[in-house]
C-alpha positions in Angstrom: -98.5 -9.4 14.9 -99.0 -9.9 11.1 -102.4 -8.3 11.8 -101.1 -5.3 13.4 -97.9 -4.5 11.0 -100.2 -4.5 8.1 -102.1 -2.0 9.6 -100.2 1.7 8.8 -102.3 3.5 11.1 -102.5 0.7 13.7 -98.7 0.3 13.4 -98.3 4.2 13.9 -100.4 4.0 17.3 -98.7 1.3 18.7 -95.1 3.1 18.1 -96.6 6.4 19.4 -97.8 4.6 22.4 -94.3 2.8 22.8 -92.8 6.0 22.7 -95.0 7.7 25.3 -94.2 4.9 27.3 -90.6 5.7 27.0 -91.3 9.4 27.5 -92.0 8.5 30.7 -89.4 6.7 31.3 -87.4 9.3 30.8 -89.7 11.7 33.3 -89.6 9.7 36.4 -86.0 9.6 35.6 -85.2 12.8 35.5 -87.7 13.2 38.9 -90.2 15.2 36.6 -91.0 17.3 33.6 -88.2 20.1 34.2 -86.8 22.1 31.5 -84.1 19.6 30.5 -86.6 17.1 30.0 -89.3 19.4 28.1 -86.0 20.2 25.4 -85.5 16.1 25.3 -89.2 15.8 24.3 -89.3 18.9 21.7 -85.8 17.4 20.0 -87.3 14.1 19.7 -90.5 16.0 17.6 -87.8 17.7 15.7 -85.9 14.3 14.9 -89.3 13.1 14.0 -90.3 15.2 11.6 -87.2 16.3 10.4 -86.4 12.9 9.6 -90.2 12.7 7.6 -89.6 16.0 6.3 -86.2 15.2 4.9 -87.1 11.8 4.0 -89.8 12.5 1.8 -87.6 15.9 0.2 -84.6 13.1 -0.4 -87.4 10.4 -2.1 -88.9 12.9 -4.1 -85.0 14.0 -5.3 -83.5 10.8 -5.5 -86.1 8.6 -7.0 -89.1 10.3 -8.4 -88.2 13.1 -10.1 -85.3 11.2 -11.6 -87.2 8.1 -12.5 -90.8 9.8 -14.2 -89.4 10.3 -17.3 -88.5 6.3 -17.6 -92.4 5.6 -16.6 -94.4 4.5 -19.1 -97.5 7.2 -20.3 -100.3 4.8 -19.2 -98.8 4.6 -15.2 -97.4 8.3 -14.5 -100.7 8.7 -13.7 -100.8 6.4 -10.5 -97.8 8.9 -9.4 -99.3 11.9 -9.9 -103.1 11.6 -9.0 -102.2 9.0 -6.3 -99.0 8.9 -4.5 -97.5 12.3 -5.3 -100.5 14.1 -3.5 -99.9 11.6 -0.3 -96.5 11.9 -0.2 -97.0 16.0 -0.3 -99.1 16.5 2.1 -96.6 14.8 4.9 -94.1 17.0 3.1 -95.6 20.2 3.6 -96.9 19.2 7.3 -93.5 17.5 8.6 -91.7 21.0 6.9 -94.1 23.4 9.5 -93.7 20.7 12.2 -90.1 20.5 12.0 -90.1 24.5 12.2 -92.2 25.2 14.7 -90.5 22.5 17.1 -86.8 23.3 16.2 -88.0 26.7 17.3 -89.5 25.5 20.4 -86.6 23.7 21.1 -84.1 27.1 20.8 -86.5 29.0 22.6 -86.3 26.2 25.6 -82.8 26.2 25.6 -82.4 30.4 25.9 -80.6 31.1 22.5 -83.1 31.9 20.4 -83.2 35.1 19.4 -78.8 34.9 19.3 -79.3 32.0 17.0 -82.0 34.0 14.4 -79.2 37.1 15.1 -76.5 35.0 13.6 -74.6 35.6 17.1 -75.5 39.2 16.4 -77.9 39.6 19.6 -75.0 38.5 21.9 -72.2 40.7 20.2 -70.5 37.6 18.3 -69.0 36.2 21.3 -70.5 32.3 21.5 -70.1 30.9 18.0 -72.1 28.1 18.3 -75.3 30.8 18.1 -74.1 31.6 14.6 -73.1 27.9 13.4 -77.0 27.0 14.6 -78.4 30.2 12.8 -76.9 29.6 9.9 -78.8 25.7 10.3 -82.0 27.6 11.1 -82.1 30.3 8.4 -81.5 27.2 6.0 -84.2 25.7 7.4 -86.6 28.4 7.3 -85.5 29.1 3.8 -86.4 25.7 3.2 -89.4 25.7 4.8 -90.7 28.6 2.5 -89.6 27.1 -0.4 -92.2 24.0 0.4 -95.2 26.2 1.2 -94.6 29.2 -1.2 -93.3 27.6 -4.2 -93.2 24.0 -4.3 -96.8 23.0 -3.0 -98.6 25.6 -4.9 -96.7 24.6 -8.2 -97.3 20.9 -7.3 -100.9 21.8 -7.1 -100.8 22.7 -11.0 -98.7 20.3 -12.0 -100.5 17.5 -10.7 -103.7 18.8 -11.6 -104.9 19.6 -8.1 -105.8 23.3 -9.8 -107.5 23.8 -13.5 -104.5 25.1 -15.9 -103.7 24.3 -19.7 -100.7 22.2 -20.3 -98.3 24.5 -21.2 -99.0 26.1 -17.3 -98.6 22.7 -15.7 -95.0 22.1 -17.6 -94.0 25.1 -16.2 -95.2 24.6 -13.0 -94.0 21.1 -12.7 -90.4 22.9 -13.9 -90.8 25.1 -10.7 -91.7 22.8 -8.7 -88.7 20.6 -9.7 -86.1 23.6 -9.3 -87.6 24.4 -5.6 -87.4 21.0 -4.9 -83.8 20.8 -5.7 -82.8 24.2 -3.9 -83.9 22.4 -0.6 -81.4 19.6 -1.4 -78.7 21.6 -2.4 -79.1 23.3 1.3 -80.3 20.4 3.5 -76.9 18.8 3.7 -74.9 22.2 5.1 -78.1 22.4 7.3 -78.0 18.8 8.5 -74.5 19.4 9.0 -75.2 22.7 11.5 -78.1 20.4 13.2 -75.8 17.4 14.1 -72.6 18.8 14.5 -73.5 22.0 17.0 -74.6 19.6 19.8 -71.7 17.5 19.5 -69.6 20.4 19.5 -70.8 22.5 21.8 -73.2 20.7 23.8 
């Protein structure tokens, strides 16, 4: 056991595989793969990487960007050249995963296009269509902060791209202020995303 749980990637597949296992579980359950159990599967991805997503979005908030300036000179760089480029990459990849399967998963369940309406698309008559709009438009917003902002400034910040100090500062500064617009917004989001099923259903 020690052999395998030191092992990330080994760990991973064996939890993936657990899962699939459980998966189907779930399928012979439910006597097959109907549409009820393909939007169990694409909420699960969305847990998933949401919970990567927002994970990494709350680490970089609550403990690197606040800690760096208490790090000595001679480590910041074991951050920035190695665990600050890691840690982005699942960041930017859990953000598009996130998307695209909270997307699949309204366009499974039929409200889709009322959702990204606001409620507009089915006259403001079901509210819960506006309440998970709002959630998604958060989201999305959020989503292009990560790959239009924040990544591309991270890039010069850390480096990643040739620039002269003063351009990195700055960068780093945008990076930092991006960063923090998807935290300011992630809690009414998470709100929308937990509270509209319990509501509604």
């Amino acid at each position: 056991m020690q052999g395998l749980l030191s092992n990330f990637r080994n760990t991973m597949i064996v939890s993936l595989l657990l899962s699939v296992v459980m998966i189907v579980g779930y399928m012979v359950h439910n006597r097959g793969a109907d549409v009820i159990f393909v939007q169990a599967v694409f909420r699960w991805m969305h847990l998933v990487f949401g919970i990567l997503w927002i994970g990494l979005l709350y680490y970089f908030n609550f403990v690197q960007i606040r800690k760096m300036p208490d790090i000595p000179a001679e480590m910041k760089p074991a951050i920035s050249k190695h665990i600050a480029p890691e840690a982005l990459f699942w960041f930017r990849w859990a953000a598009l995963f996130t998307l695209v399967s909270g997307l699949a998963l309204a366009w499974s369940r039929g409200f889709l296009l009322e959702a990204l309406s606001l409620g507009a698309a089915s006259g403001f008559v079901v509210p819960q269509h506006t309440f998970i709009g709002v959630g998604m438009w958060l989201a999305i917003i959020m989503f292009l902060n990560v790959w239009l902002f924040i990544w591309p400034n991270q890039k010069i910040a850390l480096g990643m791209v040739e620039a002269d100090d003063a351009a990195k500062a700055k960068a780093g500064r945008t990076a930092m202020l991006f960063s923090r617009t998807n935290t300011l917004l992630s809690l009414p989001m998470l709100v929308t995303m937990a509270m509209n099923q319990t509501i509604f259903g």
